[in-house]
C-alpha positions as CSV (number, residue, x, y, z in Angstrom):
1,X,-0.9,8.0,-17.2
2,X,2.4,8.8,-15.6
3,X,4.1,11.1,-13.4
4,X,7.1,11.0,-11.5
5,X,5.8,13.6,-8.7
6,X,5.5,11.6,-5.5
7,X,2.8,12.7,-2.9
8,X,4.1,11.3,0.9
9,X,1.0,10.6,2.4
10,X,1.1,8.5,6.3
11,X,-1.4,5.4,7.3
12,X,-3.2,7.7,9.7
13,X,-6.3,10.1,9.5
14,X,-7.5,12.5,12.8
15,X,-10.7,11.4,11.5
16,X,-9.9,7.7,12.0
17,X,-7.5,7.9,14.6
18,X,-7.2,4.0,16.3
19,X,-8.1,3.5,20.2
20,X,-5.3,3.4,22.6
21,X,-5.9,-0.2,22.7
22,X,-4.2,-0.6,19.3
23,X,-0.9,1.4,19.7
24,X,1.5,-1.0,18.2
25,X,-0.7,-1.2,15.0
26,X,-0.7,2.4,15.1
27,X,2.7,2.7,15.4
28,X,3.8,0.4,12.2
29,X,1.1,2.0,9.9
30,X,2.5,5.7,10.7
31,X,5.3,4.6,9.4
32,X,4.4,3.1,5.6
33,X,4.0,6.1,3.7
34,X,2.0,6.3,0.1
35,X,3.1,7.6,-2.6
36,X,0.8,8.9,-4.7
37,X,2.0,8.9,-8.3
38,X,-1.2,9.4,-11.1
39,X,-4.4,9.7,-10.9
40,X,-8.1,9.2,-13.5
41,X,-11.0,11.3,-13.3
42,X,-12.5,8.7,-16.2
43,X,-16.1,9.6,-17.9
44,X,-16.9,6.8,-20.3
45,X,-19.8,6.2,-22.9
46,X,-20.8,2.7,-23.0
47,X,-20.1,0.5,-24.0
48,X,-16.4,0.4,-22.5
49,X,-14.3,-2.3,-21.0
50,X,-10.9,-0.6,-20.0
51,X,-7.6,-3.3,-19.4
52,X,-5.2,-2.4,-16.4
53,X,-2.6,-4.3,-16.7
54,X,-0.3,-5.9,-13.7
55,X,2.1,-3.0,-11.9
56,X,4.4,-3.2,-9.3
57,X,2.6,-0.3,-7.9
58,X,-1.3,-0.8,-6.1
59,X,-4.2,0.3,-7.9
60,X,-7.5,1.9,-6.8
61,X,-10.7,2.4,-8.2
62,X,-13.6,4.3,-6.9
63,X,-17.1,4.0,-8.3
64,X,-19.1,7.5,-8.4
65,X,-21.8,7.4,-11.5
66,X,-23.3,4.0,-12.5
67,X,-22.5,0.8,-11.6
68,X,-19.7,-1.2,-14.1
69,X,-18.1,-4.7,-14.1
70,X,-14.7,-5.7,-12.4
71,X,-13.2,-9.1,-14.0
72,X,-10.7,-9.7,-10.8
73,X,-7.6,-11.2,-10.5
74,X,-9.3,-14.3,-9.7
75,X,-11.1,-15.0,-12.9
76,X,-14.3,-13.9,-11.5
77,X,-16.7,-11.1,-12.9
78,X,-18.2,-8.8,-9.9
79,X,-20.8,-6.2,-9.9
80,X,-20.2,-2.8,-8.9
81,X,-22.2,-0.3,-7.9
82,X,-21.7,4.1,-6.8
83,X,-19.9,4.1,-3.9
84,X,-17.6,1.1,-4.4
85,X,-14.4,1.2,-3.5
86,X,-11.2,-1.1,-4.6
87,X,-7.8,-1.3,-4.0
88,X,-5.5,-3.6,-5.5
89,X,-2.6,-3.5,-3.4
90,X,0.4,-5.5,-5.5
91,X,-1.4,-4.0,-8.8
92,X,-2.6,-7.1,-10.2
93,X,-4.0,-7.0,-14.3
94,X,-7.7,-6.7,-14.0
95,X,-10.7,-5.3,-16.1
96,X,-13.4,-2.7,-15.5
97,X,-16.2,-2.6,-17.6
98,X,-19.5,-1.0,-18.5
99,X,-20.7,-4.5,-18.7
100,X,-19.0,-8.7,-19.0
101,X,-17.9,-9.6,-22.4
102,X,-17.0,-6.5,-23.9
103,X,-13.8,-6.8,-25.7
104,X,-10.8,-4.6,-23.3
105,X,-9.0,-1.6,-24.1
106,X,-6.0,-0.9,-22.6
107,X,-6.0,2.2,-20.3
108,X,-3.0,3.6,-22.7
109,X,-5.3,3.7,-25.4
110,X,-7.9,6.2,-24.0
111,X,-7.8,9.9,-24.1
112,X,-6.2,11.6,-21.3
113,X,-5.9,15.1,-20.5
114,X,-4.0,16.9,-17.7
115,X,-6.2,18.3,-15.1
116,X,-3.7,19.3,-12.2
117,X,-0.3,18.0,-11.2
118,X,-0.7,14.7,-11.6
119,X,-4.5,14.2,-12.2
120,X,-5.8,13.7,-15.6
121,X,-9.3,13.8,-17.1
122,X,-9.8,10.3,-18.9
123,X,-12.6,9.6,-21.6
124,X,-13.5,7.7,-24.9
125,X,-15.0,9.8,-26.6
126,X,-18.7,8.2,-27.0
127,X,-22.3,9.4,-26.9
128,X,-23.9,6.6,-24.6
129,X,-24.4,6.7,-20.9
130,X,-21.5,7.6,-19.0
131,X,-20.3,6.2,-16.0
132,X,-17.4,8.4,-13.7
133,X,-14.6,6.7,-12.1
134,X,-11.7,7.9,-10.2
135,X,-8.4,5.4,-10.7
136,X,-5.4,6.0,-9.1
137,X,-1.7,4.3,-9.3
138,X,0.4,4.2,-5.3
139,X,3.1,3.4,-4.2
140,X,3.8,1.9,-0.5
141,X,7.4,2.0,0.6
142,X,7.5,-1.1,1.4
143,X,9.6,-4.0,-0.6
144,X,9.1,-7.7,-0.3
145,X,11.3,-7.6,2.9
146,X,8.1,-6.1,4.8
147,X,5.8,-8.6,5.7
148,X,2.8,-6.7,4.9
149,X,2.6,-6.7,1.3
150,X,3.2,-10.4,0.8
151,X,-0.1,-10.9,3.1
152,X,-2.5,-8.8,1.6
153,X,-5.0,-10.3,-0.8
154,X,-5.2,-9.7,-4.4
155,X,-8.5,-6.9,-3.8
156,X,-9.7,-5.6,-0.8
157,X,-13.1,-3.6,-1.0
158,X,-14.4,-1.0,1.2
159,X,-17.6,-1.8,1.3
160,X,-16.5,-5.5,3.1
161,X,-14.5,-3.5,5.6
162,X,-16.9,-0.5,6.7
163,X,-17.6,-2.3,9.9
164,X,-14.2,-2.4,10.9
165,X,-13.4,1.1,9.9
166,X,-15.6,4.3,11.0
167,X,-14.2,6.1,9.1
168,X,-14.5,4.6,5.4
169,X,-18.4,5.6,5.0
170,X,-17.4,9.2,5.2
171,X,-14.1,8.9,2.6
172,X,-16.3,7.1,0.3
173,X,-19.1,9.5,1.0
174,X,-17.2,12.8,0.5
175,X,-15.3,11.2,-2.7
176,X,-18.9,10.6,-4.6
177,X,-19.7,14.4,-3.9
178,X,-16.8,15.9,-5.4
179,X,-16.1,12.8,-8.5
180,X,-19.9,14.3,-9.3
181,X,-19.7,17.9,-8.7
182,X,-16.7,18.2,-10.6
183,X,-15.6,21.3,-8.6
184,X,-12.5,23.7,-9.5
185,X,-9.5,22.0,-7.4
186,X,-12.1,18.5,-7.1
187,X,-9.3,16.6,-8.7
188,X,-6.3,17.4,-6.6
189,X,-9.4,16.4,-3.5
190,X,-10.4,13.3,-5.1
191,X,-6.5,12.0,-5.1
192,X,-6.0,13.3,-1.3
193,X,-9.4,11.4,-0.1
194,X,-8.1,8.3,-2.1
195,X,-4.6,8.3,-0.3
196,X,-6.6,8.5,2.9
197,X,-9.2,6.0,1.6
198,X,-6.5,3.5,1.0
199,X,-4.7,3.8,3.8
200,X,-7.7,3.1,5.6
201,X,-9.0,-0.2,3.8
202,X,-5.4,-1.8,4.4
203,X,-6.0,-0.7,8.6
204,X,-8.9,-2.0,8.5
205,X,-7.8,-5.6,7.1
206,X,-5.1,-5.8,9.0
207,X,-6.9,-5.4,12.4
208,X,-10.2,-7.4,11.2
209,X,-8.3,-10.1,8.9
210,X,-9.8,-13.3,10.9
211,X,-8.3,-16.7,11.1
212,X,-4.7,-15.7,11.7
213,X,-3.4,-17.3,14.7
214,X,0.1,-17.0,13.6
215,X,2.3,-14.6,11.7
216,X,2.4,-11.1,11.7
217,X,-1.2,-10.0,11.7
218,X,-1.0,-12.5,14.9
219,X,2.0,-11.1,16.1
220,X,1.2,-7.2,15.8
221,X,-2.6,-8.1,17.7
222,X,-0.4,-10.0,20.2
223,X,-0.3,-6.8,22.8
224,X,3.5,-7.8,24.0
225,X,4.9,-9.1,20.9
226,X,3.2,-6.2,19.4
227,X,4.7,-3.7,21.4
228,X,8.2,-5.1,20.1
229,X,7.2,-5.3,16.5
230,X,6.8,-1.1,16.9
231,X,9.9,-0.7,18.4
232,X,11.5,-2.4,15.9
233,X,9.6,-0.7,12.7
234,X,10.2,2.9,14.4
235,X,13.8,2.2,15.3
236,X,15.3,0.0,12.4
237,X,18.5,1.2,12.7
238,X,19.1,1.3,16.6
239,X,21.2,-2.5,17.2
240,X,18.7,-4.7,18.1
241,X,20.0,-7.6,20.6
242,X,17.2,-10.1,21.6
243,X,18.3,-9.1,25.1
244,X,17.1,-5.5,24.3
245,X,13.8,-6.9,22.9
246,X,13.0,-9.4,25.3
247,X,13.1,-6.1,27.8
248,X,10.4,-4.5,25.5
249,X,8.4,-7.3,26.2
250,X,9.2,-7.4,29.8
251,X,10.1,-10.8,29.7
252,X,13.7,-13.2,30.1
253,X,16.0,-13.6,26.9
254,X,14.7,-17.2,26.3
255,X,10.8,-16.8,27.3
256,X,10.8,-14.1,24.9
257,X,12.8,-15.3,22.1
258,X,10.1,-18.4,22.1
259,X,7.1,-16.6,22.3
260,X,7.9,-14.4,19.2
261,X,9.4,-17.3,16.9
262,X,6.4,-19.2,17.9
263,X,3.9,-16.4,16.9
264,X,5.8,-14.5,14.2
265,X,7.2,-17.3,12.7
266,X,10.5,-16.8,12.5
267,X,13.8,-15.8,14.9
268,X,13.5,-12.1,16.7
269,X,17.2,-11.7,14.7
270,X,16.0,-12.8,11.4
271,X,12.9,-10.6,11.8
272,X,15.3,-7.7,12.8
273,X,17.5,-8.2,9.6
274,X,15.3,-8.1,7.4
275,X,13.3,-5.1,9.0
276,X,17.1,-3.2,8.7
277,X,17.5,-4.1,5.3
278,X,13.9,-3.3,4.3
279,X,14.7,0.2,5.7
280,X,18.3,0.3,4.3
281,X,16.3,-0.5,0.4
282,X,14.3,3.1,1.4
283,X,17.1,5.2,2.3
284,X,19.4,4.2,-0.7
285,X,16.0,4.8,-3.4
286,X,14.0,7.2,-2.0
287,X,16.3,9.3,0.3
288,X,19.4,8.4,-2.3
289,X,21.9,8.3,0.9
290,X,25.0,6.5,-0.4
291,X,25.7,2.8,0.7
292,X,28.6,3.5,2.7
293,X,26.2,6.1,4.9
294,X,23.8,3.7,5.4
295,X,26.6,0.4,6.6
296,X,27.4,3.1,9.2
297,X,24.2,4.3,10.3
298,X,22.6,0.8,10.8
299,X,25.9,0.2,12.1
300,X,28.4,-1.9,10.0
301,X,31.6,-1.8,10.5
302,X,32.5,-1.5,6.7
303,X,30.9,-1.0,3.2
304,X,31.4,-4.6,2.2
305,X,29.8,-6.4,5.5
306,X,26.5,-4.5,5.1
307,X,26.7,-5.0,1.3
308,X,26.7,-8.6,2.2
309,X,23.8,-9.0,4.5
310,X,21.7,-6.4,2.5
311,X,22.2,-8.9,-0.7
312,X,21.6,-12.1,1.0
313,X,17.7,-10.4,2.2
314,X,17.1,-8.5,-0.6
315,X,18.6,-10.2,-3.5
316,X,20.7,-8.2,-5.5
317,X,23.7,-5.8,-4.1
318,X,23.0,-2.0,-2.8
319,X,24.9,-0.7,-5.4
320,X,23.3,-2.4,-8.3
321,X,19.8,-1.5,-6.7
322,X,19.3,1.9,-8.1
323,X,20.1,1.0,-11.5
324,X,17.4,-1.9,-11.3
325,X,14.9,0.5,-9.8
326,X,15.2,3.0,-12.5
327,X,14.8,0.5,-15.3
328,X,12.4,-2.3,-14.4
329,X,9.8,0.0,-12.0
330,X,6.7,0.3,-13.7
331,X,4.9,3.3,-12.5
């Protein structure tokens, strides 16, 4: 399954709207979009064992008819049951199955059908007991400059996170009614409540993740340093002094430039950079601005200067970076 139709979805619901308590979370997650780019209404006859193998974009899975198998990135077989919900955020290889031991097919291999835009009926064909599964490929704008994605673990699972998240029994919920109705538009549905659904589950970690007392879970829970983590993620290309953010914080240049390398782990001007450049990466791929318009609009005060700091944080030079997007991204 592929499709290079993009579906901009935000990290927020009405439905699951967070308390005013939680604005700086709030603020960062409206702005990491998903992208929606295929999705699998799958109906299998056992026995099946279906290989997904590692993507850079996140995988989901959602359980409607039958319980299965999930051989995880960790080596481990789990149990699933109707209902279940998984996301995979960094798109690690993985197995679903009708049951452990059955020899894997890769998803490539099974018959897929168009259904709508970029939902596909899946299926293998057999006569045994059939299990439905929606599966779904996103992509989050973010690049390994955000320090999200590096954090998250291998598989989060609704289920785990319901308590955390209000909202999640009534995605998973209204997701089993139309995977089993199989209603006329229930396909374009499904993949909305899944973009929803996965936006959700990552929320949820991120506020209820415990043990972190340092880093940026720490940091965007921390109410001040919080507040000046949002300013930063909704303004990226405003010029940041620490002056400037130490008066988001309410506090002295020194007291604040303390606190936040003691919590975030790093300098507020390193954070900065690489927030800038992490933003710079989206404009030049998925907005296609040209290089010299983004050096001027984070303000650089020439082509080459930006070109230099956006290599030495992302790796590779803005100009080279589209051709290495087109070729290597696996979708």
């Amino acid at each position: 399954m592929n499709c290079s139709r993009k579906i901009r979805m935000v990290f927020t619901s009405p439905k699951t709207a967070l308390p005013a308590s939680e604005g700086p979370l709030t603020d960062i997650l409206r702005g990491l979009r998903l992208d929606g780019v295929d999705y699998g209404r799958c109906e299998l006859s056992e026995p099946w064992a279906v290989l997904f193998p590692a993507q850079k974009a996140a995988r989901f899975h959602f359980i409607g008819r039958r319980g299965c198998w999930l051989f995880s990135p960790a080596g481990e077989w789990i149990e699933l049951t109707p209902g279940d919900a998984l996301l995979l955020p960094r798109g690690a290889e993985h197995v679903v199955a009708s049951a452990p031991g059955i020899p894997a097919v890769p998803i490539e291999s099974y018959t897929v059908e168009p259904l709508q835009d970029n939902v596909f009926n899946v299926s293998n064909g057999g006569h045994g007991p059939k299990i439905l599964l929606f599966c779904g490929s996103m992509h989050f704008n973010l690049d390994g400059s955000h320090p999200l994605l590096g954090m998250m673990p291998d598989m989060m699972r609704a289920k785990e996170l319901m308590a955390g998240e209000p909202g999640i029994p009534h995605l998973l919920q209204a997701m089993a009614g139309e995977i089993t109705m199989n209603r006329a538009g229930s396909g374009g549905m499904l993949a909305r409540l899944a973009d929803v659904l996965a936006a959700s589950i990552i929320r949820s970690w991120v506020e209820n993740s415990g043990g972190d007392t340092r880093g940026w879970i720490a940091a965007i829970r921390d109410r001040d340093i919080g507040r000046v983590l949002a300013a930063i993620h909704l303004q990226p290309d405003r010029n940041w002094t620490v002056e400037a953010l130490a008066r988001e914080m309410g506090a002295s240049r020194s007291a604040f430039a303390e606190r936040f390398t003691a919590v975030v782990g790093e300098t507020p001007a390193r954070y900065v950079a690489r927030i800038r450049m992490h933003q710079a990466r989206q404009w030049l791929i998925d907005d296609r601005m040209r290089v010299s318009v983004v050096a001027a609009r984070l303000g650089y005060d020439s082509e080459a200067s930006f070109s230099r700091a956006f290599k030495r944080i992302i790796g590779i030079s803005p100009s080279h970076l589209r051709t290495v997007e087109g070729t290597s991204e696996n979708r």
